[in-house]
N, CA, C and O atoms as a GROMACS GRO file, in nm:
protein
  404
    1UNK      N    1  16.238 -14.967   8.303
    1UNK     CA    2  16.224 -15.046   8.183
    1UNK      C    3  16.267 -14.959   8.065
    1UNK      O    4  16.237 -14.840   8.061
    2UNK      N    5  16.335 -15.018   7.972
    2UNK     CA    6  16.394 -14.936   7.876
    2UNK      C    7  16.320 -14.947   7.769
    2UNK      O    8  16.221 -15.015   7.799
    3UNK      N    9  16.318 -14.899   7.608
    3UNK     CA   10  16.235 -14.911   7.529
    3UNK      C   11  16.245 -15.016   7.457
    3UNK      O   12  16.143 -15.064   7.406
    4UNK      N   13  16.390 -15.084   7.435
    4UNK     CA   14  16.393 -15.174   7.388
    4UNK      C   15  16.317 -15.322   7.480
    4UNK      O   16  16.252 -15.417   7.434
    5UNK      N   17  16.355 -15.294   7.610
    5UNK     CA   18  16.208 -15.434   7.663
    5UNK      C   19  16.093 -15.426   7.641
    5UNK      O   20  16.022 -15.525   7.625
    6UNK      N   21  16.044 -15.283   7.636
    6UNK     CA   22  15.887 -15.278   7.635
    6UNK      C   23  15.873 -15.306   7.449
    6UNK      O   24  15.802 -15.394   7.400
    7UNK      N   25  15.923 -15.247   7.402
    7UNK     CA   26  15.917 -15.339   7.232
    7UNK      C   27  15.925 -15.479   7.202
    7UNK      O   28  15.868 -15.534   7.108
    8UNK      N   29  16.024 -15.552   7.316
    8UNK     CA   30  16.045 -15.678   7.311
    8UNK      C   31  15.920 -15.769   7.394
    8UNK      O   32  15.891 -15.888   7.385
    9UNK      N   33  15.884 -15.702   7.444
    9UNK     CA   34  15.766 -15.764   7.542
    9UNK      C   35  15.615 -15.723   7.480
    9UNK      O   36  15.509 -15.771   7.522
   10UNK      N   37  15.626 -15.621   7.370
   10UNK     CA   38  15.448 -15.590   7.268
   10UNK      C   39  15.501 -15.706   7.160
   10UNK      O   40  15.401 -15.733   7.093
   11UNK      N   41  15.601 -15.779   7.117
   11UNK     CA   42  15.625 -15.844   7.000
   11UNK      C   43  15.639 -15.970   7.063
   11UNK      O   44  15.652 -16.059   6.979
   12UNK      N   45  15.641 -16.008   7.178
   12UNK     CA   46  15.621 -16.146   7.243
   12UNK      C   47  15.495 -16.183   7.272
   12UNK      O   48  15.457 -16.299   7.262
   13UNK      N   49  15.411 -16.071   7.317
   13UNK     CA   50  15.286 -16.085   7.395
   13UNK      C   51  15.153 -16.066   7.243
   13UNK      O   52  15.045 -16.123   7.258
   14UNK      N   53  15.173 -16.003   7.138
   14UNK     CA   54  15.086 -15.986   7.026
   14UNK      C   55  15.160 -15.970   6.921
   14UNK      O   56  15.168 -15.855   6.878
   15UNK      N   57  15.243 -16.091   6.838
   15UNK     CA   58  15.316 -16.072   6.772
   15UNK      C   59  15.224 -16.044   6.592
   15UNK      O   60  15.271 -16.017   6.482
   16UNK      N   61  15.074 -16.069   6.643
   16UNK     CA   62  14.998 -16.051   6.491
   16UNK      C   63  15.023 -15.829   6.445
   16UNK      O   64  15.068 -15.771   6.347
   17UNK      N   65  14.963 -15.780   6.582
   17UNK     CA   66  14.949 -15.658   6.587
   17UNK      C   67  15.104 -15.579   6.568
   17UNK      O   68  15.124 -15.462   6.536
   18UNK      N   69  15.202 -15.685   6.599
   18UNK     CA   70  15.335 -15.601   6.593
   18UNK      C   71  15.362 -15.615   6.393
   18UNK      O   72  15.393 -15.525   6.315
   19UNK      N   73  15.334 -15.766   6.364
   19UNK     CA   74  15.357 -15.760   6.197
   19UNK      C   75  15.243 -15.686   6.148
   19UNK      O   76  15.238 -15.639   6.034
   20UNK      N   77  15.196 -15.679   6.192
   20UNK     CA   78  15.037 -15.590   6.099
   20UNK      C   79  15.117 -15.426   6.089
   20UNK      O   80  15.121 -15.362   5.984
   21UNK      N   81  15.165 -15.387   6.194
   21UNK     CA   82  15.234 -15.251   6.222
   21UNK      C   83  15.383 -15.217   6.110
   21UNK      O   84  15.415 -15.119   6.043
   22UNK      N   85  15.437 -15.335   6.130
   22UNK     CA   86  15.567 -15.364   6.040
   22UNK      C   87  15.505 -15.370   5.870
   22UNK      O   88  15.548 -15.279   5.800
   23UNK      N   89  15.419 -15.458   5.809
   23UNK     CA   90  15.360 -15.462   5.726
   23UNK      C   91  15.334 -15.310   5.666
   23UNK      O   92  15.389 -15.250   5.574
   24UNK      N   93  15.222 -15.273   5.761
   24UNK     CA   94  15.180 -15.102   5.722
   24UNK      C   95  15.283 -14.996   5.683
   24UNK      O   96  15.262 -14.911   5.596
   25UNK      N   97  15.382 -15.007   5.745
   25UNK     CA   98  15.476 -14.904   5.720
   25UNK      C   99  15.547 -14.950   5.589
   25UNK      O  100  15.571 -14.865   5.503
   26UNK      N  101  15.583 -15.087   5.568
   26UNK     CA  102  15.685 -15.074   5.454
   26UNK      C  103  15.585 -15.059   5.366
   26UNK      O  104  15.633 -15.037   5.255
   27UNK      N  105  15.394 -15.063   5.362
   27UNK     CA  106  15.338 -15.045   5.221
   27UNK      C  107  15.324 -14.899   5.236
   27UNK      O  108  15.310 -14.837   5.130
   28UNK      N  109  15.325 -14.840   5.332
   28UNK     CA  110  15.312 -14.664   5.323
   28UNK      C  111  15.478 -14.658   5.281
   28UNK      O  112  15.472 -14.636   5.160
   29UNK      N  113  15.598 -14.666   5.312
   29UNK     CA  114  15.711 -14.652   5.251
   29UNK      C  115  15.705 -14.665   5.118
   29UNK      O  116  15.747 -14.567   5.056
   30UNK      N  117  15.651 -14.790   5.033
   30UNK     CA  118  15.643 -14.807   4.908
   30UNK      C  119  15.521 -14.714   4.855
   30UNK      O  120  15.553 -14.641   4.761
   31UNK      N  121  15.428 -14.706   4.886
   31UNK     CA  122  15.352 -14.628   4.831
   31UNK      C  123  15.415 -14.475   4.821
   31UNK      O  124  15.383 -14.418   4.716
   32UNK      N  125  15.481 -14.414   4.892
   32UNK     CA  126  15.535 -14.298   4.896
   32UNK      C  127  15.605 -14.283   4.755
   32UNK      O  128  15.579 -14.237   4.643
   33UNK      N  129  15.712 -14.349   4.824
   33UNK     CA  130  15.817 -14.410   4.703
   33UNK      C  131  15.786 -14.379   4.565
   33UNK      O  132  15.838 -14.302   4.485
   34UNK      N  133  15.661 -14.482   4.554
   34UNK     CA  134  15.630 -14.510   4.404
   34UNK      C  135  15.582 -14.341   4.328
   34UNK      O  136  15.606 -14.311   4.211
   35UNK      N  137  15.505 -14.244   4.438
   35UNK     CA  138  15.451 -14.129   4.414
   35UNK      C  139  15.606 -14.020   4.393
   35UNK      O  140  15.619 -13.938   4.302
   36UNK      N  141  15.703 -14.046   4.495
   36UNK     CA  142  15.813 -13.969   4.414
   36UNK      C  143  15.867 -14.015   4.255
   36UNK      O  144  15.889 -13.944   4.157
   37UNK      N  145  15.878 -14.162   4.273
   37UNK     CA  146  15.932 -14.174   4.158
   37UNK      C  147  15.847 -14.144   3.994
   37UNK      O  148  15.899 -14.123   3.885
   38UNK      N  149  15.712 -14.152   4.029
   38UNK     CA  150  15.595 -14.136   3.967
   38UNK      C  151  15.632 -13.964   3.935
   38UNK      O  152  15.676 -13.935   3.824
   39UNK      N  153  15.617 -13.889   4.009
   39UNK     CA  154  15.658 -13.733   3.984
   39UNK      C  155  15.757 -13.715   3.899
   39UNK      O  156  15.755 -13.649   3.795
   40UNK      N  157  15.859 -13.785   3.952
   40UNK     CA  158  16.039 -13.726   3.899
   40UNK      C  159  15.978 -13.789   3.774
   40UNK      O  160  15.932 -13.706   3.696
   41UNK      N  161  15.968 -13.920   3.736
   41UNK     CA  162  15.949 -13.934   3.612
   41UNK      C  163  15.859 -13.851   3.481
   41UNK      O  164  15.897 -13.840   3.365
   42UNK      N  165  15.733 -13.799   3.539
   42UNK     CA  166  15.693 -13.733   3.495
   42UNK      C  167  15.712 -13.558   3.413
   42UNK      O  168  15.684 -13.503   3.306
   43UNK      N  169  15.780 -13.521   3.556
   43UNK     CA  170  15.887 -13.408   3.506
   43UNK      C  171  15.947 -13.390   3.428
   43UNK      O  172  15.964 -13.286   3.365
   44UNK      N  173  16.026 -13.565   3.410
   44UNK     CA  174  16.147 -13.538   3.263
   44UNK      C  175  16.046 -13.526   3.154
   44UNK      O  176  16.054 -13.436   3.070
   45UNK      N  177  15.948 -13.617   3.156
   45UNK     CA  178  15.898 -13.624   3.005
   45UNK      C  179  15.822 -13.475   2.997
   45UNK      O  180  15.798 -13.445   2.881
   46UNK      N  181  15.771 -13.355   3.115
   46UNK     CA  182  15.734 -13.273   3.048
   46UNK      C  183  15.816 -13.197   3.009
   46UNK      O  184  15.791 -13.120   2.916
   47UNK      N  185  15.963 -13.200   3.086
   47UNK     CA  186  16.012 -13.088   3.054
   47UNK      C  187  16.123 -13.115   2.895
   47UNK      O  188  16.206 -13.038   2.848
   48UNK      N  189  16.086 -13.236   2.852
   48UNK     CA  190  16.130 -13.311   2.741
   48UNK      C  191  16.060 -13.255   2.611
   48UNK      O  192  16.119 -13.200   2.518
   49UNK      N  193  15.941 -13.276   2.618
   49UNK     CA  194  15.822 -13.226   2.531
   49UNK      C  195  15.772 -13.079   2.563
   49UNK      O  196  15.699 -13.014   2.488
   50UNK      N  197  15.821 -13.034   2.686
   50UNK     CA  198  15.857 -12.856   2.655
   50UNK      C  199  15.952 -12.799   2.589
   50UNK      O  200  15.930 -12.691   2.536
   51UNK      N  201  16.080 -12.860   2.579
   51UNK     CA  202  16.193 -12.861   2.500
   51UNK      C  203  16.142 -12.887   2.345
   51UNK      O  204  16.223 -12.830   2.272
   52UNK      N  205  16.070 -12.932   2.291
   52UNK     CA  206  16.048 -12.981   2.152
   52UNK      C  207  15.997 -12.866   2.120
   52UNK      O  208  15.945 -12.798   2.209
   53UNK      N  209  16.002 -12.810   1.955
   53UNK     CA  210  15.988 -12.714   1.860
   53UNK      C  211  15.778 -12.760   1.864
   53UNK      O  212  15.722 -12.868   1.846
   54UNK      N  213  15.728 -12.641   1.890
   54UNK     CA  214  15.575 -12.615   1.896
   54UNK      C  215  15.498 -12.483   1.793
   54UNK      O  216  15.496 -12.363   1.822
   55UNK      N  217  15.432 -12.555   1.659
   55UNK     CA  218  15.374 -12.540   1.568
   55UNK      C  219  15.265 -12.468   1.585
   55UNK      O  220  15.162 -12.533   1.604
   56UNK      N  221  15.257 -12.346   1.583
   56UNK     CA  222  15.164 -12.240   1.582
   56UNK      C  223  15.081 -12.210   1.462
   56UNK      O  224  15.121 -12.204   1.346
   57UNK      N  225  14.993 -12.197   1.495
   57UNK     CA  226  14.876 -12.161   1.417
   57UNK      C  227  14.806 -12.046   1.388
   57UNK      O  228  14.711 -12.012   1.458
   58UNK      N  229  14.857 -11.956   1.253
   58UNK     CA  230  14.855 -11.809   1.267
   58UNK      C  231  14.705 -11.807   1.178
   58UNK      O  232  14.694 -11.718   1.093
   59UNK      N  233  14.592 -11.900   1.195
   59UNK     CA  234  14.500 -11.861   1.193
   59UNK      C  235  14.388 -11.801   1.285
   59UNK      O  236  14.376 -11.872   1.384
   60UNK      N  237  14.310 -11.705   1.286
   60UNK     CA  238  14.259 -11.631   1.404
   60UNK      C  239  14.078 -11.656   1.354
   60UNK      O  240  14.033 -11.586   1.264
   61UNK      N  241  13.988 -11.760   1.423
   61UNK     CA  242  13.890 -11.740   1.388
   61UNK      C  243  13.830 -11.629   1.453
   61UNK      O  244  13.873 -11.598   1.564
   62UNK      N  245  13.738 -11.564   1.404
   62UNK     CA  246  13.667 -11.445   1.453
   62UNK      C  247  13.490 -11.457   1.403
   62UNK      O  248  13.456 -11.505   1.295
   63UNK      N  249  13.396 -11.406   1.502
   63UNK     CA  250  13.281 -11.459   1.531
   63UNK      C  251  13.188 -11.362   1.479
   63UNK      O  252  13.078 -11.381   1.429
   64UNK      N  253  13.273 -11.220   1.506
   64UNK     CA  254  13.208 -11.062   1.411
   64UNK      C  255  13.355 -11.044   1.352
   64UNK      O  256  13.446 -11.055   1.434
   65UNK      N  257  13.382 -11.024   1.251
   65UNK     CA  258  13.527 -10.960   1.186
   65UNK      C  259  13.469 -10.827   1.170
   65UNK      O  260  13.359 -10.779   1.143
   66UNK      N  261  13.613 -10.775   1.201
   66UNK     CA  262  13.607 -10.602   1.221
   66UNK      C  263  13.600 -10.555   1.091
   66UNK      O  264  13.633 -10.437   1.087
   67UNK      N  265  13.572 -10.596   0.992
   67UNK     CA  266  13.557 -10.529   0.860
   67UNK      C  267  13.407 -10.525   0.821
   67UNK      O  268  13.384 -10.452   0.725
   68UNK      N  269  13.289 -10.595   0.880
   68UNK     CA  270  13.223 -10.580   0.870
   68UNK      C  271  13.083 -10.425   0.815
   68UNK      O  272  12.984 -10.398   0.747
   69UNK      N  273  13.175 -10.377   0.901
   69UNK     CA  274  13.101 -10.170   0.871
   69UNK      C  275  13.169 -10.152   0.743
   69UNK      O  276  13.139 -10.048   0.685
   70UNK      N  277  13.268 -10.241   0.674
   70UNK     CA  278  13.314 -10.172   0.537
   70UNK      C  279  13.271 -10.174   0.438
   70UNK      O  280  13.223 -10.287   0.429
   71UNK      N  281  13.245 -10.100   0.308
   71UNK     CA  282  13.193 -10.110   0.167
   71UNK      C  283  13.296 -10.039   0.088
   71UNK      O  284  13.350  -9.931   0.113
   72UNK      N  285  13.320 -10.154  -0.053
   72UNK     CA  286  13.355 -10.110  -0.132
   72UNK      C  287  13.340 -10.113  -0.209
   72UNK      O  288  13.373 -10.226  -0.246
   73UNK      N  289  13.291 -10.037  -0.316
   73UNK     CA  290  13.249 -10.024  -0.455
   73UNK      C  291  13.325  -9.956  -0.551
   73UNK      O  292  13.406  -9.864  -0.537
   74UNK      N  293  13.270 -10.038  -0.684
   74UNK     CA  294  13.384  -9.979  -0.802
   74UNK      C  295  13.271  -9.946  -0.923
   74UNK      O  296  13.186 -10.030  -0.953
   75UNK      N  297  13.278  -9.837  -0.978
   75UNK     CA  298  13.203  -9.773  -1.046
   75UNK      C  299  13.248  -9.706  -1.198
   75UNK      O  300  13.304  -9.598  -1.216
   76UNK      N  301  13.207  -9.800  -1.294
   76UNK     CA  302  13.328  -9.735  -1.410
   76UNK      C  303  13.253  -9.677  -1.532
   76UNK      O  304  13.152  -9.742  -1.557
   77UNK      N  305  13.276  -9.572  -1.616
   77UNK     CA  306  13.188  -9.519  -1.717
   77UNK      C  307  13.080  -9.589  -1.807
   77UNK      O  308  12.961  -9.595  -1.837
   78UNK      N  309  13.235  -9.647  -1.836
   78UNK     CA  310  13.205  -9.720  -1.975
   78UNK      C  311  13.253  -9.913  -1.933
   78UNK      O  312  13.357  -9.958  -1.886
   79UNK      N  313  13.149  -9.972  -1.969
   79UNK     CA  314  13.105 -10.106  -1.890
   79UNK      C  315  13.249 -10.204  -2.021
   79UNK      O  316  13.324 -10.298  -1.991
   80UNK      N  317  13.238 -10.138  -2.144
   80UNK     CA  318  13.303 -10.253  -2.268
   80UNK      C  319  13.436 -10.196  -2.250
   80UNK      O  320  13.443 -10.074  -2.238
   81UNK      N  321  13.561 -10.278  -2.247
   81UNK     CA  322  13.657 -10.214  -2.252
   81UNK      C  323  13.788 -10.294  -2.372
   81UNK      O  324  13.830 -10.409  -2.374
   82UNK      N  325  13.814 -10.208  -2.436
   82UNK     CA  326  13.907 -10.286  -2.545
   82UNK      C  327  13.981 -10.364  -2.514
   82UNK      O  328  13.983 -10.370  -2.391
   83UNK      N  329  14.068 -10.452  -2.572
   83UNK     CA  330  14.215 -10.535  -2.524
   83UNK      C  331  14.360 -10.430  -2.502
   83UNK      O  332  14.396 -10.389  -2.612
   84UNK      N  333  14.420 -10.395  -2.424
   84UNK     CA  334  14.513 -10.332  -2.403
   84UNK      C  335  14.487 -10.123  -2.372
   84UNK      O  336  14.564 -10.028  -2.357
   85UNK      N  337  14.363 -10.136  -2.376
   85UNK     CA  338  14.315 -10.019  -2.334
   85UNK      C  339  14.300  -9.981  -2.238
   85UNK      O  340  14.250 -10.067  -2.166
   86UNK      N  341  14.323  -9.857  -2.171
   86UNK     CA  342  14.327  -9.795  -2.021
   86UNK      C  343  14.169  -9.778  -2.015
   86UNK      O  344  14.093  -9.778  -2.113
   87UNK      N  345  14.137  -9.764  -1.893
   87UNK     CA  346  14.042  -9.712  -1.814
   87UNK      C  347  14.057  -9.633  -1.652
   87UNK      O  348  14.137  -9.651  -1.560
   88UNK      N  349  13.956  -9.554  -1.667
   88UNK     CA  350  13.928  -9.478  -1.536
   88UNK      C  351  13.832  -9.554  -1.462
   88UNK      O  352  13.729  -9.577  -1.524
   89UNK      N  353  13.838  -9.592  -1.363
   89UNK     CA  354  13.732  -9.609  -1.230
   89UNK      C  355  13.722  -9.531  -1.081
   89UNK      O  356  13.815  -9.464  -1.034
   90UNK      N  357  13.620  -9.548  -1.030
   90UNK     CA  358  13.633  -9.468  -0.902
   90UNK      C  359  13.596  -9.596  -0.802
   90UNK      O  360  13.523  -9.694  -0.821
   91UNK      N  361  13.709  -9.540  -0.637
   91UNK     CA  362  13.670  -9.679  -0.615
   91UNK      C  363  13.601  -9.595  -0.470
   91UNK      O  364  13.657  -9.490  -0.439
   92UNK      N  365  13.478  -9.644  -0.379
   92UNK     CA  366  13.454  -9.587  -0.272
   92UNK      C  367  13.454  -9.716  -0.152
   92UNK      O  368  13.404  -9.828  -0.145
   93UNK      N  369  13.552  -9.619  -0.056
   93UNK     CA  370  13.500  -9.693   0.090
   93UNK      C  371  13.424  -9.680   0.170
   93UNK      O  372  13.493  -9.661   0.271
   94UNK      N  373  13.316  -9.676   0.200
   94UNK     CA  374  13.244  -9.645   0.332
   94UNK      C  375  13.245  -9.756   0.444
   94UNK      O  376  13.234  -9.878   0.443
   95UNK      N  377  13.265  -9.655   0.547
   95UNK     CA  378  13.253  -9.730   0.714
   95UNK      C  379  13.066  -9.699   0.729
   95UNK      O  380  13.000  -9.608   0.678
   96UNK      N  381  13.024  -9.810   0.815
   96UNK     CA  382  12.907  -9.762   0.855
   96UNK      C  383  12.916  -9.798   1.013
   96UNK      O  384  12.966  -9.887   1.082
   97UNK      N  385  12.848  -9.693   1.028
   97UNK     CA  386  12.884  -9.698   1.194
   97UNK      C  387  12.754  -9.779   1.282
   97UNK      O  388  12.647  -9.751   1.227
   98UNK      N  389  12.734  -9.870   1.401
   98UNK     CA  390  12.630  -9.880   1.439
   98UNK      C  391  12.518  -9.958   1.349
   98UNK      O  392  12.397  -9.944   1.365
   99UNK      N  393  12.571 -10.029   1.267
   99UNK     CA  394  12.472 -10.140   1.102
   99UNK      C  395  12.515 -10.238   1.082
   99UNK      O  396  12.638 -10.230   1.088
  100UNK      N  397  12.482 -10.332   1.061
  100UNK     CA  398  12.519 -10.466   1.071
  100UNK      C  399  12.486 -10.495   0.907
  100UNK      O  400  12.374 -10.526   0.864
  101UNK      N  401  12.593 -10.479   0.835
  101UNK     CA  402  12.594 -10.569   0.624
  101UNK      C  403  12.567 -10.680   0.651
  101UNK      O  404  12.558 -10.764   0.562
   0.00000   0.00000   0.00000
């Protein structure tokens, strides 16, 4: 018996179980299908919107800023100072090590 009788003789003898079989495959074919085309499509649009110019943000929040240990003070003789008159000041930095300002 060749394969083509014994196929011809499961589709004569239970022809519900042979379309139920036929059925299944073309919805697993389409379902496949739809998941490649579902991918490929997806691809273009990322690699579309990877292509587009991306707006950076050169702000850096910080939670302790490293300047924290710093002090600076300005300390000047004479507090009144004329209009167009020079002055001297001293200015100091201190780091503190291990202190939380």
């Amino acid at each position: 018996m060749t394969l083509i009788g014994f196929v011809w003789r499961d589709l004569v003898r239970n022809p519900r179980r042979t379309l139920a079989s036929l059925v299944g495959v073309i919805v697993g074919v389409g379902l496949f299908s739809s998941v490649l085309f579902f991918i490929d499509g997806s691809g273009a649009s990322m690699t579309k919107r990877a292509v587009t110019p991306l707006t950076l943000d050169a702000q850096r929040l910080l939670t302790s800023p490293r300047g924290r240990a710093l002090a600076l003070a300005r300390t000047a003789r004479d507090p009144s100072l004329a209009p167009a008159a020079t002055r001297r000041c001293r200015l100091t930095l201190r780091y503190f090590r291990n202190s939380a300002i």
